[in-house]
N, C-alpha and C positions, 0 to 999 in steps of 0.2 A: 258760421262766420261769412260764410259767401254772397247769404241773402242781401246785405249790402257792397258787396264788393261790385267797380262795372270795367267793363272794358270800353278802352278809346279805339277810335279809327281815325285816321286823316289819310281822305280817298280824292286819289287824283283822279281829276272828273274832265270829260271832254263833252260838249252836247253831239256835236259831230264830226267829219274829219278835217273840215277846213276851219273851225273855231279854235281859240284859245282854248288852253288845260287851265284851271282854275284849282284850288282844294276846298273840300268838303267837309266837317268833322262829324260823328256820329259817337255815340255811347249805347251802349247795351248793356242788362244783367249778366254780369255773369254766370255760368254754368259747365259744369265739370267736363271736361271732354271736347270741348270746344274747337272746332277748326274752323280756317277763315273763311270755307264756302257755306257751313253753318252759319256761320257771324252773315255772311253777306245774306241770307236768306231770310236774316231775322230781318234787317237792314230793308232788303226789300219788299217785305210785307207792309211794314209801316217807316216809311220812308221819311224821318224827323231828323233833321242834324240838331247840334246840340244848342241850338237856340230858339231850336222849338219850331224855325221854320218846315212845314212839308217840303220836299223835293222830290223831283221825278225821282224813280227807284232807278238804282246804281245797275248797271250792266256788263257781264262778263261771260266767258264762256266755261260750258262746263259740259260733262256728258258721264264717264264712268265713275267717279270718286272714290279709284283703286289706284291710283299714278301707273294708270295703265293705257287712257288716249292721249294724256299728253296737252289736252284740249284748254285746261284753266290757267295755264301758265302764265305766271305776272311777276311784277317785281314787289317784294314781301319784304319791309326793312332794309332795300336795298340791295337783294341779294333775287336776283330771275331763280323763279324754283315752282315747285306747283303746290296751287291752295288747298287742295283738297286733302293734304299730309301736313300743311302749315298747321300745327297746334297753335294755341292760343298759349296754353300754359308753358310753353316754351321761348314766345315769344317776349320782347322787350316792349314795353307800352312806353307810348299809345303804339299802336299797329298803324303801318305806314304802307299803303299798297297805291299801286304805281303800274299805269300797262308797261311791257316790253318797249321801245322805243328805237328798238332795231325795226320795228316794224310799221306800218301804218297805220294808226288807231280809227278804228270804227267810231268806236263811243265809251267811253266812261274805260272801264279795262279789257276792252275787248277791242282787239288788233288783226290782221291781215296776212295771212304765213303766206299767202300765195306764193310769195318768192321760193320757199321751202320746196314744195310740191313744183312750179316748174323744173326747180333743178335736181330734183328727182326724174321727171320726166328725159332733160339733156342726157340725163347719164344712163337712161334706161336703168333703173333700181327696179328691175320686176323678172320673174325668168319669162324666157317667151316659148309658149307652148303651142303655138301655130304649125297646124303640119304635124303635130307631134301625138296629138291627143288619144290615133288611134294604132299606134304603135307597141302596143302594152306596156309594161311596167321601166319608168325609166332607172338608171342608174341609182346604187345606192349609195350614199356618202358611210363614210369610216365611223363609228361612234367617238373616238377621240375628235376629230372631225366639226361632228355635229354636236358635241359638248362649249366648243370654244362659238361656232357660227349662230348657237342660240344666244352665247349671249349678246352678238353683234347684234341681231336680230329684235334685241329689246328698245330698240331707238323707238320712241312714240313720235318722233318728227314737233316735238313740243315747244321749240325754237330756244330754250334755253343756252345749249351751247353757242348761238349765234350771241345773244341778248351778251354772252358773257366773254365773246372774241373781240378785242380790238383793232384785230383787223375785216370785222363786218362794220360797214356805214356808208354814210350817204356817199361819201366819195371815192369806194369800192364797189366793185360788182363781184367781189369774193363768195362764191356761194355757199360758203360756211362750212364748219368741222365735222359737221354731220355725214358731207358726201364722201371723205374718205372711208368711212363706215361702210356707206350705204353700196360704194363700189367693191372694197373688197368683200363683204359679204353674197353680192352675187357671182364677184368672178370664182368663187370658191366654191358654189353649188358647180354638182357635177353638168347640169343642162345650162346651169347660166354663163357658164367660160366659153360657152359658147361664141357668144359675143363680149368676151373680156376686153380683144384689142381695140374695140366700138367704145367700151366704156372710158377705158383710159385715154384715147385720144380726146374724149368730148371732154374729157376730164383737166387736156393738157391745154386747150386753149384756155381763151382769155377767162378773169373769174375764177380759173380754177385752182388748181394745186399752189402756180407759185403765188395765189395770195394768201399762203399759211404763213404766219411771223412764227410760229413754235412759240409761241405763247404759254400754253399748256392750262390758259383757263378753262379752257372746254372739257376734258377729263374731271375736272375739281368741281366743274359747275350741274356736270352731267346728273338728273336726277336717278337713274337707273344703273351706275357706276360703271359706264362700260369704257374700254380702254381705248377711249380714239386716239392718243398721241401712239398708241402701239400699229392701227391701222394707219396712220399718219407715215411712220415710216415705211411701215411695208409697201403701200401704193408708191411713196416716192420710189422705192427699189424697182415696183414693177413699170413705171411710168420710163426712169432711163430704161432699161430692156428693150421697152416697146419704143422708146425714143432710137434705139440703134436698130430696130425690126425697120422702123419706117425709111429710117437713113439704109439701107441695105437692100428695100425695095421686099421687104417681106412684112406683110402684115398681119400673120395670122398669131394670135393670143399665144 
């Protein structure tokens, strides 16, 4: 029964980053198992919307298709998630894909996280092993410990939680749900609290913590389920702390 069944698309399509977004519709056979970077791959082999015009082939990004870089993430039916888990046979037709728009679009579905990764940078999200390397063996973290800090650890930096806070946008400089994450996860490695009171300060200026509304889309939006409204409150906890460390003329984490 399938050999005539098709699937629809209507793809929002940009040619570059200062043109109009326009939409696009395409159809394909269906076929069993189907996900949307499949669909798109067929889409861009032969690149025919459904009137038969050619068009240049559709563009997005992709790289592991394990929802493990984080890298295809778009807006699926309205909803920021990643394509390469989007089933077909789940979805509601026609299929409705749409880039992030938190973000700056390249071309067709593919967008610009830079913002993502500098404010990873501000807050130093990395441990620093300078000096350290030939020290031998550092500190071991507790396995209850490193049970909870792996799963902080699953963030692919995919900008989904941003795409789906409404207090990320043009007229914030909010650096999104993700750095509450990203900072307790390092102050809690035994080498990285190293520089914990580095992180939370970079954290307390502007953009940072107080532009969380506690929304709590980002938790519900997060592809990897991990608990940011839970890191959400902890940093605020350690943010006052260090907020009385700095008042008291002591800075150390």
């Amino acid at each position: 029964m399938s050999e005539n069944k098709t699937v629809k698309f209507i793809i929002s399509r940009q040619d570059s980053p200062d043109s109009a977004p326009y939409q696009e519709e395409y159809e394909l056979p269906y076929r069993p198992n189907m996900n949307v970077i499949s669909a798109l791959m067929e889409i861009r082999m032969n690149p025919t919307n459904t009137n038969g015009k050619g068009t240049t082939p559709v563009t997005w990004d992709m790289n592991c298709l394990e929802e493990v870089c984080g890298a295809c993430s778009m807006v699926i039916n309205g909803k920021p998630r990643q394509a390469c888990t989007a089933l077909i046979d789940q979805l509601e037709q026609p299929v409705r894909l749409e880039p992030m728009r938190t973000f700056p679009v390249v071309r067709d579905l593919q967008v610009d996280r830079s913002r993502m990764f500098d404010s990873l940078k501000k807050v130093k999200a990395w441990i620093p092993i300078d000096g350290t390397y030939d020290l031998g063996s550092g500190p071991r973290m507790p396995e209850n410990k490193r049970q909870w800090a792996y799963e902080l650890s699953k963030c692919m930096t995919c900008g989904v939680c941003l795409e789906a806070c409404p207090n990320v946008n043009d007229k914030s400089n909010f650096m999104g749900p993700f750095v509450f994450n990203q900072v307790r996860l390092f102050n809690a490695h035994p080498t990285g609290e190293m520089n914990k009171s580095e992180r939370l300060n970079a954290f307390m200026e502007d953009g940072g913590l107080s532009g969380c509304g506690n929304s709590q889309n980002c938790v519900q939006a997060c592809p990897k389920g991990i608990p940011i409204t839970t890191s959400i409150a902890s940093i605020n906890r350690d943010a006052t702390i260090q907020s009385f460390r700095n008042f008291f003329g002591s800075d150390r984490g």
